[in-house]
C-alpha positions as CSV (number, residue, x, y, z in Angstrom):
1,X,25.7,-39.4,-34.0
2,X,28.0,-39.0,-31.2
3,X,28.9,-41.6,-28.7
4,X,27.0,-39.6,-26.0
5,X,24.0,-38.8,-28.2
6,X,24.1,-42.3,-29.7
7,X,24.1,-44.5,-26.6
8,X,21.0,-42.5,-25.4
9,X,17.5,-44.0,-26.6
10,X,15.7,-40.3,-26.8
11,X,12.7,-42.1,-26.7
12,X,13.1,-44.0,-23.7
13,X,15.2,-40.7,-22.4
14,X,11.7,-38.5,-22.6
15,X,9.6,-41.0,-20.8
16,X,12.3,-40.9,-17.9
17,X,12.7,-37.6,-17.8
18,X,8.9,-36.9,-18.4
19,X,7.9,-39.7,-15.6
20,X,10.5,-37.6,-13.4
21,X,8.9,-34.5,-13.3
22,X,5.4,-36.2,-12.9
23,X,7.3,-38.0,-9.7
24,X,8.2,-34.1,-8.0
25,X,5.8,-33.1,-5.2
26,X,7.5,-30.1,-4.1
27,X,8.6,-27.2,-5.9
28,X,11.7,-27.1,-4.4
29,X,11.9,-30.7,-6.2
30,X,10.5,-29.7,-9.3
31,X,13.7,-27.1,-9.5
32,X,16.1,-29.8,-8.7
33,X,14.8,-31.7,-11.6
34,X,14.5,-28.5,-13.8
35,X,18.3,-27.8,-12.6
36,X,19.3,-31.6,-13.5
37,X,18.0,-31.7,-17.1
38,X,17.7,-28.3,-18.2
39,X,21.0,-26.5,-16.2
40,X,24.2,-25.7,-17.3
41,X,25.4,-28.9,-16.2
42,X,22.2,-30.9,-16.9
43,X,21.7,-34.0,-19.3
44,X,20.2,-32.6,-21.8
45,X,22.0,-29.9,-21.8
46,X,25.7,-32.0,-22.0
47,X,23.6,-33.9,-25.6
48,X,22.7,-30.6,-27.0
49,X,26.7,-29.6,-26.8
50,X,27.1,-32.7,-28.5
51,X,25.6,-31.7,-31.9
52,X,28.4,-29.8,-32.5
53,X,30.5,-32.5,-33.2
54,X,27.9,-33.9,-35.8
55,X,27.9,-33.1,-39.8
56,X,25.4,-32.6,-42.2
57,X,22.0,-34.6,-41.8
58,X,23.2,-36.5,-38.8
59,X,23.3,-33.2,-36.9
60,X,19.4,-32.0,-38.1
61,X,18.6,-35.6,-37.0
62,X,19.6,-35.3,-33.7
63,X,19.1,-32.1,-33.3
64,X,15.3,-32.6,-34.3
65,X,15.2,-35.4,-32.0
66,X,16.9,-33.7,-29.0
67,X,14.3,-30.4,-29.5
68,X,11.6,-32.7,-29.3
69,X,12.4,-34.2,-26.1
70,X,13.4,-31.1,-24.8
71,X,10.0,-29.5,-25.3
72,X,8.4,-32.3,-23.7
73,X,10.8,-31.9,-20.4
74,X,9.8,-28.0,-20.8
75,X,5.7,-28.7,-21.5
76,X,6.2,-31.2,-18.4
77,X,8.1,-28.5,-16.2
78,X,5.4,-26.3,-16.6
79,X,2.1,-28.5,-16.6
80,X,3.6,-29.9,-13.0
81,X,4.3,-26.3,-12.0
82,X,0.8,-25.1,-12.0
83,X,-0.3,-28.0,-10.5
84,X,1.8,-27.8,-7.7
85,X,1.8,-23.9,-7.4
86,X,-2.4,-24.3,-7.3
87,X,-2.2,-26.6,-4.1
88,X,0.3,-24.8,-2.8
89,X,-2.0,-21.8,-2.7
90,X,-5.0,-23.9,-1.7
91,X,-2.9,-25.0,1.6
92,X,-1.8,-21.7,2.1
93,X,-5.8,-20.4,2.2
94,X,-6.9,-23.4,4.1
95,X,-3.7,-22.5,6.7
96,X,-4.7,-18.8,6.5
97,X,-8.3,-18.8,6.4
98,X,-11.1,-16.9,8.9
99,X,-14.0,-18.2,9.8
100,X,-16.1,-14.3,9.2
101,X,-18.9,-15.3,11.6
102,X,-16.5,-15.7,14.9
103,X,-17.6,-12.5,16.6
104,X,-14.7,-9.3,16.2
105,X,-12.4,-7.9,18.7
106,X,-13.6,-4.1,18.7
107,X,-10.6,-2.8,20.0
108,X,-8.5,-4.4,16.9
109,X,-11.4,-2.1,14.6
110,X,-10.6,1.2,15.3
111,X,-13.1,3.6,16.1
112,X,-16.1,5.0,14.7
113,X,-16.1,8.8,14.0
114,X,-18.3,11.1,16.0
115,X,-19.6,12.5,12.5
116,X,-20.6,9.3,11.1
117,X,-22.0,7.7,14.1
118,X,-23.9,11.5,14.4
119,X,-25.2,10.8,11.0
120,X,-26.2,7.1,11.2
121,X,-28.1,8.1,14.8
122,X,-30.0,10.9,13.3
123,X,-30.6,8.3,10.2
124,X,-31.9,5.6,12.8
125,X,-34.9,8.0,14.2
126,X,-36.2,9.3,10.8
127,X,-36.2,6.0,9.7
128,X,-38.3,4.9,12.3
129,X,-40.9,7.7,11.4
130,X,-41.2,6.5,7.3
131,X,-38.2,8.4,6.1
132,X,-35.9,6.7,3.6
133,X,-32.2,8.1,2.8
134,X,-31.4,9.8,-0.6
135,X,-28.5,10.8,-2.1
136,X,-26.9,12.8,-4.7
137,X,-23.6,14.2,-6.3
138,X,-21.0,16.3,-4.4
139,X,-20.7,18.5,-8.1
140,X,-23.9,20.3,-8.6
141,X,-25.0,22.4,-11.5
142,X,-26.6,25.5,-10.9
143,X,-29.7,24.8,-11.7
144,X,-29.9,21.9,-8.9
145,X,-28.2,23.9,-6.3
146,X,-30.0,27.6,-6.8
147,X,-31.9,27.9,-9.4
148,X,-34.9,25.0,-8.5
149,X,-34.8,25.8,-5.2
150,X,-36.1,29.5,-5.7
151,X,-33.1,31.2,-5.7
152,X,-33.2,34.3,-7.4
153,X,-30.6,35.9,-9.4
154,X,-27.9,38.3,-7.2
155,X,-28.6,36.5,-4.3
156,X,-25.8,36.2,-1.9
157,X,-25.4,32.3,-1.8
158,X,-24.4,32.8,-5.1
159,X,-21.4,34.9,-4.7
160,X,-18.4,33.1,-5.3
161,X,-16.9,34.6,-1.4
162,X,-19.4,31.8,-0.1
163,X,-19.4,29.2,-2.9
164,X,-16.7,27.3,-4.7
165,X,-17.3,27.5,-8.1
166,X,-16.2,25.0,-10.8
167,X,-15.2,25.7,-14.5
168,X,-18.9,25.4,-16.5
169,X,-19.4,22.7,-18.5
170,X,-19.0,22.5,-22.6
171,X,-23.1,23.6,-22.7
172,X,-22.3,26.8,-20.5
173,X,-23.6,25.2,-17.1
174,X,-22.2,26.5,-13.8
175,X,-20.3,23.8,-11.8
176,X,-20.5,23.7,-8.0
177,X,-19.7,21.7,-5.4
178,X,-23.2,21.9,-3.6
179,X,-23.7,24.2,-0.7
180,X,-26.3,22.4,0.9
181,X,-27.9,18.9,0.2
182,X,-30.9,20.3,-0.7
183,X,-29.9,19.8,-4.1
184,X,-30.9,15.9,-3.5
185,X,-34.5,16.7,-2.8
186,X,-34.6,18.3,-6.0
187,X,-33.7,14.9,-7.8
188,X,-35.8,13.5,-5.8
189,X,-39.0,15.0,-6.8
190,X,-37.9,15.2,-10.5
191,X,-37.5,11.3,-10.4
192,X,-40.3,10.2,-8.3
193,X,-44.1,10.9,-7.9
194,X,-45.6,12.0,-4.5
195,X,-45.9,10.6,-2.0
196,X,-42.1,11.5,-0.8
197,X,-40.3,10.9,2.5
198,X,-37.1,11.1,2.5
199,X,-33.3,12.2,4.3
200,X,-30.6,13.6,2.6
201,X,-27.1,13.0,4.8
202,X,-24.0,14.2,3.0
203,X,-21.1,16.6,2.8
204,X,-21.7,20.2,1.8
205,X,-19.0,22.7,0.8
206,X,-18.6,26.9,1.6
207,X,-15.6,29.2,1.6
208,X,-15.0,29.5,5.4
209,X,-13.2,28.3,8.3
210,X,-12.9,29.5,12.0
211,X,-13.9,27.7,15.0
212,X,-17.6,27.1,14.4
213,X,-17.3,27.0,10.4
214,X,-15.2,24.8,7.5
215,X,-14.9,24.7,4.3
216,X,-16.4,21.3,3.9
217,X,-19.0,20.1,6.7
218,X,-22.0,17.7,6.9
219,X,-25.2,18.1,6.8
220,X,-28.9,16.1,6.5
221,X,-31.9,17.5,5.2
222,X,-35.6,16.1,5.0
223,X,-38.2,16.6,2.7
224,X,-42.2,15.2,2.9
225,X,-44.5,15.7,-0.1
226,X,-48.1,14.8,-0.2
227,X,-51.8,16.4,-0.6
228,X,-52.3,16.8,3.2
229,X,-49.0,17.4,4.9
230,X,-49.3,20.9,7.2
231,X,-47.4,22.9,9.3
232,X,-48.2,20.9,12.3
233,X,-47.0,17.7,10.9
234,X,-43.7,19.4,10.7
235,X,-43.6,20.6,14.2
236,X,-44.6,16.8,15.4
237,X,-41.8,15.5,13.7
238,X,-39.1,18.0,14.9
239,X,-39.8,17.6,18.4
240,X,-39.8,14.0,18.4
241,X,-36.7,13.6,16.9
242,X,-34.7,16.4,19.2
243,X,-36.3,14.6,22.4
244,X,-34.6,11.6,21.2
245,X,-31.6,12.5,19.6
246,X,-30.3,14.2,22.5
247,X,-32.4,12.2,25.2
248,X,-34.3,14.6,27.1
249,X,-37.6,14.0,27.3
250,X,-39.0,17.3,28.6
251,X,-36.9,19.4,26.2
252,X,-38.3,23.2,25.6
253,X,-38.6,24.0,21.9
254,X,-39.7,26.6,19.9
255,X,-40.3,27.8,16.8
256,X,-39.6,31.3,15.6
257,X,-40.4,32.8,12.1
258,X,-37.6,32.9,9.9
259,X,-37.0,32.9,5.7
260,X,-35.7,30.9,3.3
261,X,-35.9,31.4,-0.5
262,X,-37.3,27.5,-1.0
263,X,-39.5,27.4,1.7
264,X,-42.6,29.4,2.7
265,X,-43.6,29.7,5.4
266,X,-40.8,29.0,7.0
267,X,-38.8,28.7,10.2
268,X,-35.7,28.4,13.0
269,X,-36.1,25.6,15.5
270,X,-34.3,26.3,18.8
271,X,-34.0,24.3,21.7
272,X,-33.6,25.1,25.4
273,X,-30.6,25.5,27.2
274,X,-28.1,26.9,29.7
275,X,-24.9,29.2,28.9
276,X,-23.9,29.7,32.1
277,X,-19.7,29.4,32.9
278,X,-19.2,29.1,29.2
279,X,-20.9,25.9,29.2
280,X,-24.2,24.5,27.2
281,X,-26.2,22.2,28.6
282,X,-29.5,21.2,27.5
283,X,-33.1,20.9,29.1
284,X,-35.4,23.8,30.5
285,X,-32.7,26.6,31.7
286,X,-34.5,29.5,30.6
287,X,-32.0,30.3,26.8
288,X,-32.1,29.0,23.7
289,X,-30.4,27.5,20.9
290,X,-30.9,27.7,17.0
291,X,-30.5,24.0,15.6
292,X,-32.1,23.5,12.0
293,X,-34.0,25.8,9.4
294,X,-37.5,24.8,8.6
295,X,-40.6,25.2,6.4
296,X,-43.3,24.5,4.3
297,X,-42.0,23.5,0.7
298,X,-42.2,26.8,-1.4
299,X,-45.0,26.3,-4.7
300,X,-42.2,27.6,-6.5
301,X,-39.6,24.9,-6.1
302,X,-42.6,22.2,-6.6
303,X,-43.3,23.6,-10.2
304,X,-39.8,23.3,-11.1
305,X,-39.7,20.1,-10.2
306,X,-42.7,19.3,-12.1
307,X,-45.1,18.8,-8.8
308,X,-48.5,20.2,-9.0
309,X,-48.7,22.8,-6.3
310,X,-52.0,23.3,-6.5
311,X,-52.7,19.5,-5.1
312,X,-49.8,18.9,-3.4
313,X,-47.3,20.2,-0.4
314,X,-44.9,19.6,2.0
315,X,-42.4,20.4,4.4
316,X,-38.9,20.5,4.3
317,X,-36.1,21.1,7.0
318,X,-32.1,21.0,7.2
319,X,-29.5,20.8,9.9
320,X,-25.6,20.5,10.0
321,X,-24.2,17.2,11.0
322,X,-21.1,18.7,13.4
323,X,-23.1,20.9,15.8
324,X,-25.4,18.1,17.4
325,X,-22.2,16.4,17.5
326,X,-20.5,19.1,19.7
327,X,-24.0,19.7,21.8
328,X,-24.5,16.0,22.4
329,X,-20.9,14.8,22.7
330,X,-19.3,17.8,24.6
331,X,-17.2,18.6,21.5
332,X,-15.7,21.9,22.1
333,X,-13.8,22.8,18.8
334,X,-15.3,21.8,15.1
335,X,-11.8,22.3,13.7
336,X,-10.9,19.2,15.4
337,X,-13.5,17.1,13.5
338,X,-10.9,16.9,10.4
339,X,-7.7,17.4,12.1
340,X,-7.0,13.1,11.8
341,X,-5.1,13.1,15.2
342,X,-5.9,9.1,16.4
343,X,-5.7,10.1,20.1
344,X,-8.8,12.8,19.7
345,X,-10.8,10.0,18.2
346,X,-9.4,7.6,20.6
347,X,-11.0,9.5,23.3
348,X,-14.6,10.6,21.2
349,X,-15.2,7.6,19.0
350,X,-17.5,4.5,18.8
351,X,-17.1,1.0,19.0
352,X,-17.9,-0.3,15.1
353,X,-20.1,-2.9,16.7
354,X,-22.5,0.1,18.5
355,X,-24.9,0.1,15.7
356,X,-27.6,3.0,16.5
357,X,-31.3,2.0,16.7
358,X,-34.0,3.3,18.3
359,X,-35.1,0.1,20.2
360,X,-31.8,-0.3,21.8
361,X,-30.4,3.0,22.3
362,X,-28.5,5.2,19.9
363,X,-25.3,4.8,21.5
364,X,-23.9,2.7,24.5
């Protein structure tokens, strides 16, 4: 060996070096130490040059002998570096943690959107009357969206000027995106026995757009199934809801006959109002407003659902999610629902914390 590799004890060389890197509680110190044994400069480093000047089976010696303490400075390096990486991140989530149950600063959240608070407010009444919420896909087959709900062929839902079709599936189905929720009752009675309550909230998609229409738009549709569920049971539960949703307790409404291919008989709900100066304001003010589509669930869409309609009926109704909104919130434009300008929801949004409920008001 050389005089440099010779005067070293290797042995006693790997327990310093090993003990050294043990010894580093930082790091920053663990590269020092890296730096000092394993760097250009460093010790080992300067006695692997060394071997050079070795022959034959003096240099494999060494050179054996060096590579093993050099793997146990590089194990070493690397065991001490997880260790000291893992606490470092355990003090960093102990400096950085947040204690989830201190209560939130609301004006930090955001805001709530008119539509979902809208939703979640209409949600909060039916649920107090026995309704539980249902949902299904945004892509509907045909069958889901027309054909189980009584719609016959030719009829004008179906034309593609009012629906956005989707290439049909590899066993010929046509591909929607659903033009009503109403498609989610369907499922519903397919996959469940009478007796059924239930709301469908959700988007809904048709080819149009002005002031008072858009291509996508939300809507939430109910549906009760049992043996002794009439006509007047779905009047009851319209007016209640209305009175509350907009908070007016004396509010005129009215049904008028109406049709619908998946109900029968069925029926427009309007509620009283004013026009005057271009305004709408609700209560008893002598005009009216159409607000949801209603009716007795047609025999027709219970057999293809598999329902006996010889023992069993219902009611069914559906509404859009944005006009309430506007009544309610004195929204003038629908366009602005989706226009994403922070300032227009600055002004018309919710507080995240205002959870609505029935007991405590539906909004503050």
């Amino acid at each position: 060996m050389t005089d440099g590799i010779a005067t070293e004890d290797l042995g006693s060389l790997k327990a310093e070096l090993v003990d050294s890197i043990a010894a580093a509680g930082t790091l920053a110190d663990l590269e020092a130490a890296r730096v000092a044994f394993l760097g250009k400069k460093g010790r080992l480093t300067g006695l692997m040059k060394g071997l050079g000047a070795l022959e034959g089976e003096a240099r494999r010696t060494a050179g054996a002998a060096l590579n093993e303490v050099k793997d146990a400075v590089t194990g070493a390096l690397q065991a001490r570096r997880d260790v000291l990486e893992q606490a470092e991140l355990e003090a960093r989530l102990e400096r950085e943690r947040v204690d989830v149950t201190l209560p939130a600063r609301p004006r930090r959240m955001g805001r709530i959107h008119p539509i979902s608070q809208t939703m979640d407010e209409m949600v909060a009444i039916f649920a107090e009357m026995g309704f539980t919420v249902a949902e299904g896909p945004d892509i509907e087959d045909d069958w889901h969206n027309f054909e189980a709900l009584n719609f016959p062929p030719g009829h004008p839902a179906r034309e593609m000027q009012d629906t956005f079709y989707l290439p049909d599936r590899e066993d010929g189905a046509k591909m929607v995106l659903r033009t009503h929720t109403s498609p989610v009752q369907v499922r519903t009675m397919v996959s469940q026995k009478p007796p059924i309550r239930i709301v469908a909230p959700g988007r809904t998609y048709r080819s149009d757009y002005d002031m008072t229409h858009t291509p996508m738009f939300h809507q939430i549709e109910g549906l009760v199934i049992d043996e002794t569920t009439h006509m007047g049971h779905l009047k009851g539960c319209l007016v209640e809801f209305a009175r509350v949703f907009f908070d007016v307790e004396d509010l005129p409404i009215r049904f008028r006959p109406s049709f619908f291919p998946f109900t029968e008989p069925s029926a427009e709900m309007d509620i009283g109002c004013s026009r005057s100066g271009g305004e709408i304001k609700l209560g008893n003010h002598g005009d009216w407003l159409e607000i949801l589509g209603c009716g007795m669930v047609h025999p027709n869409v219970l057999e293809a659902c598999g329902i006996d309609s010889a023992r069993y009926q219902g009611f069914a109704f559906g509404m859009g999610i944005e006009r309430p909104a506007m009544l309610k919130y004195g929204i003038p434009d629908l366009r602005t629902f989706f226009e994403a300008d922070t300032r227009w929801l600055k002004h018309y949004g919710f507080l995240p914390l205002d959870v609505p409920n029935v007991a405590f008001g539906l909004t503050s």
